[in-house]
ChimeraX commands (.cxc) that place a marker at each C-alpha (Angstrom):
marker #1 position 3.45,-7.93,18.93 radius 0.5
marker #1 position 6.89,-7.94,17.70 radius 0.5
marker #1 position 7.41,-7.63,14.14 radius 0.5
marker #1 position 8.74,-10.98,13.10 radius 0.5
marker #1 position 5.12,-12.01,15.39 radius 0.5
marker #1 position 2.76,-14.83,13.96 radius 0.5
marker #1 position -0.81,-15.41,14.28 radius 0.5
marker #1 position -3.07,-18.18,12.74 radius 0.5
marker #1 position -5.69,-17.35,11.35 radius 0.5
marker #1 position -9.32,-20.06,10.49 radius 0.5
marker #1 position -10.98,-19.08,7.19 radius 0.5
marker #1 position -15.12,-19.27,7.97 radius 0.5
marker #1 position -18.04,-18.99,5.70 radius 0.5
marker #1 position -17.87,-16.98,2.78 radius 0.5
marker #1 position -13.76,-16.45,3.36 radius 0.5
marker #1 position -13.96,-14.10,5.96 radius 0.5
marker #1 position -11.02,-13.79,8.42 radius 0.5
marker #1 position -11.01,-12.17,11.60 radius 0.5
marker #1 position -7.58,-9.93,11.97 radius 0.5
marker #1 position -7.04,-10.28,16.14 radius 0.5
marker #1 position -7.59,-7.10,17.92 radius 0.5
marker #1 position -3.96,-6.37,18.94 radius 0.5
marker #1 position -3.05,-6.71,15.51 radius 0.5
marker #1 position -5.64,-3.88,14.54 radius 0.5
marker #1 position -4.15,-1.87,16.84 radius 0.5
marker #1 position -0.19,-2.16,15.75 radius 0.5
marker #1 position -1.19,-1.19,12.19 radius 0.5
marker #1 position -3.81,2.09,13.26 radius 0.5
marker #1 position -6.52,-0.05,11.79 radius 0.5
marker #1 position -10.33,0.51,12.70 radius 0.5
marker #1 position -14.14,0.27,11.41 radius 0.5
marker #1 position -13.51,0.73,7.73 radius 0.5
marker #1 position -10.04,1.00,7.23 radius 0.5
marker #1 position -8.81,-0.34,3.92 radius 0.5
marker #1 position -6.36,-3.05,3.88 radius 0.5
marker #1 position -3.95,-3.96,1.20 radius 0.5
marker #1 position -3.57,-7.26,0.19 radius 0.5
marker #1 position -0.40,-8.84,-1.30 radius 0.5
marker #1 position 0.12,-11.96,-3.18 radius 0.5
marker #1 position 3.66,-12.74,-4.38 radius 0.5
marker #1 position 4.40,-16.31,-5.72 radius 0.5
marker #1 position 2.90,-18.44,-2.54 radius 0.5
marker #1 position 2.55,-15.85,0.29 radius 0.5
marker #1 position 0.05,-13.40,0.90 radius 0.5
marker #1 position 0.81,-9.94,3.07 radius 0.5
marker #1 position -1.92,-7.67,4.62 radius 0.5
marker #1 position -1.00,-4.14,4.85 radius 0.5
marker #1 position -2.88,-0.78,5.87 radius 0.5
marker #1 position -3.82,1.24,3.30 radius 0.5
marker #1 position -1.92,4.45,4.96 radius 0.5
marker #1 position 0.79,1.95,5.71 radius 0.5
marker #1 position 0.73,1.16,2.13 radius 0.5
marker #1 position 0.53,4.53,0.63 radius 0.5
marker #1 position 3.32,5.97,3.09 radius 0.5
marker #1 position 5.73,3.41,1.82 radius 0.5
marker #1 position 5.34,4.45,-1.93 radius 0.5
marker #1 position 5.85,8.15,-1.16 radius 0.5
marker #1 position 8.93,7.32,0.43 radius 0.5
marker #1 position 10.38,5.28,-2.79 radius 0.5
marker #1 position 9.48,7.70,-5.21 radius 0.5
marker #1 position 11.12,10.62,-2.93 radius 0.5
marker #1 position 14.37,8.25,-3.52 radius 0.5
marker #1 position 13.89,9.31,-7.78 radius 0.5
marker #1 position 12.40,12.45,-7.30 radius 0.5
marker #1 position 13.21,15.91,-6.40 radius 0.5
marker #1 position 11.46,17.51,-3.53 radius 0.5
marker #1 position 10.50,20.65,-5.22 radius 0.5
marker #1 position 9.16,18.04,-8.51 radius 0.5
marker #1 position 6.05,18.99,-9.95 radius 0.5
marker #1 position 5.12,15.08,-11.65 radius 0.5
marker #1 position 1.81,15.67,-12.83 radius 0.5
marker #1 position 3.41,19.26,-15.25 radius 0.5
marker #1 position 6.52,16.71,-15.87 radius 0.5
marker #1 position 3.92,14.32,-17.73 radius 0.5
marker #1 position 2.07,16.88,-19.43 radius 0.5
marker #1 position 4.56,18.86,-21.18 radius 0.5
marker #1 position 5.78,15.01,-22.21 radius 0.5
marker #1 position 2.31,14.08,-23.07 radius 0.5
marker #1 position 2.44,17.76,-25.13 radius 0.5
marker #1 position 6.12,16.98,-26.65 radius 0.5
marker #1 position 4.72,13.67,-27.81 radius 0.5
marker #1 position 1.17,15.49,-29.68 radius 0.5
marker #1 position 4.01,18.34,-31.35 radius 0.5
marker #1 position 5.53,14.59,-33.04 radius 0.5
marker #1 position 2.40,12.74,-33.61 radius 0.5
marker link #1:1,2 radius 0.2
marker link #1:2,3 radius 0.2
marker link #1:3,4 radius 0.2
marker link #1:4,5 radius 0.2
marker link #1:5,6 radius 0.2
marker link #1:6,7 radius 0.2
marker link #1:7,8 radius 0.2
marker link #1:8,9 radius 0.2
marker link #1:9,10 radius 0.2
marker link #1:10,11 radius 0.2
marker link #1:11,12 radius 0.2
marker link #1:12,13 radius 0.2
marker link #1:13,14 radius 0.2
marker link #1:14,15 radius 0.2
marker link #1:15,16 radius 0.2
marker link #1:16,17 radius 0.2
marker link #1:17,18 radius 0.2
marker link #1:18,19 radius 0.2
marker link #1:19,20 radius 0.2
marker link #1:20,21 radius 0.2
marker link #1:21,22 radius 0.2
marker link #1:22,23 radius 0.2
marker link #1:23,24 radius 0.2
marker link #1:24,25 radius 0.2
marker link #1:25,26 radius 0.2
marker link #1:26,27 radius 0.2
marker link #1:27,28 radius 0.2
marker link #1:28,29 radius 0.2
marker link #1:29,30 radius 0.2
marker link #1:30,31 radius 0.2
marker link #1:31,32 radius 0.2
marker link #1:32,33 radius 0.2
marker link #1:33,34 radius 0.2
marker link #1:34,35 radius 0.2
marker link #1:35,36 radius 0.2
marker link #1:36,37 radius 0.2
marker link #1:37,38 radius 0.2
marker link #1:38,39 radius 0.2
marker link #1:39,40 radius 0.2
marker link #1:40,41 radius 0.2
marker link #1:41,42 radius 0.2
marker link #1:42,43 radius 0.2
marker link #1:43,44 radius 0.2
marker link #1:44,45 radius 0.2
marker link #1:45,46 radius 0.2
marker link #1:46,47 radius 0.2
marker link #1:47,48 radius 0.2
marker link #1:48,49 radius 0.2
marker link #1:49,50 radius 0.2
marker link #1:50,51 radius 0.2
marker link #1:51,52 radius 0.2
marker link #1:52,53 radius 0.2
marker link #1:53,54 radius 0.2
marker link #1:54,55 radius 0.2
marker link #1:55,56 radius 0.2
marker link #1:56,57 radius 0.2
marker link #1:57,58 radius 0.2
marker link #1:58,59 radius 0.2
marker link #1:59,60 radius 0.2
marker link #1:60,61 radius 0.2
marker link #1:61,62 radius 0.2
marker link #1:62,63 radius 0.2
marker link #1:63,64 radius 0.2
marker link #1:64,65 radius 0.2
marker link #1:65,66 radius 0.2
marker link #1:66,67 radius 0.2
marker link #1:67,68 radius 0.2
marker link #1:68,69 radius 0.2
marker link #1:69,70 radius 0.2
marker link #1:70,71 radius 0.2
marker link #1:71,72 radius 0.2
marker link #1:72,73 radius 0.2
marker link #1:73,74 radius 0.2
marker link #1:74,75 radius 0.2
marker link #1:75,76 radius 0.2
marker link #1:76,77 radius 0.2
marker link #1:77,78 radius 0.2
marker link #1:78,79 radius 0.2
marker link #1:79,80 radius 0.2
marker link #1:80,81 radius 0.2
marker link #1:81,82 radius 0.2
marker link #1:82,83 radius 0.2
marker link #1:83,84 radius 0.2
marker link #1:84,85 radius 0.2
view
């Protein structure tokens, strides 16, 4: 399936869908993969989970430093902020 591809999909009982096989297969998914879904203003977007997850390293990699340790960066803040308080 191309990217720009389309599929309709039937709601059933209890709002289950059924995501078509080929599109399983374009976006890695199988038996219990997690799927991220979107909602912004009047359309909805599935997305892997990995897919997902992938896509956020790569925008904070845009702000941050390679060598960046985030989690020390917040503490010594969070530690900066006590020293005040």
């Amino acid at each position: 399936m191309a990217s720009e591809a389309r599929t309709t999909l039937r709601v059933a009982a209890g709002g289950r869908i059924v995501i078509p096989a080929e599109v399983r297969r374009q976006l890695g998914m199988e038996v219990g993969s997690e799927i991220v879904l979107a909602i912004e203003n009047d359309h909805a977007t599935l997305t892997s989970a990995r897919s997902s997850r992938r896509r956020a390293r790569e925008r904070v990699r845009r702000y941050v430093a390679p060598d960046a340790r985030l989690s020390d960066e917040l503490l010594a803040e969070r530690r900066r902020e006590a020293k005040r308080d």
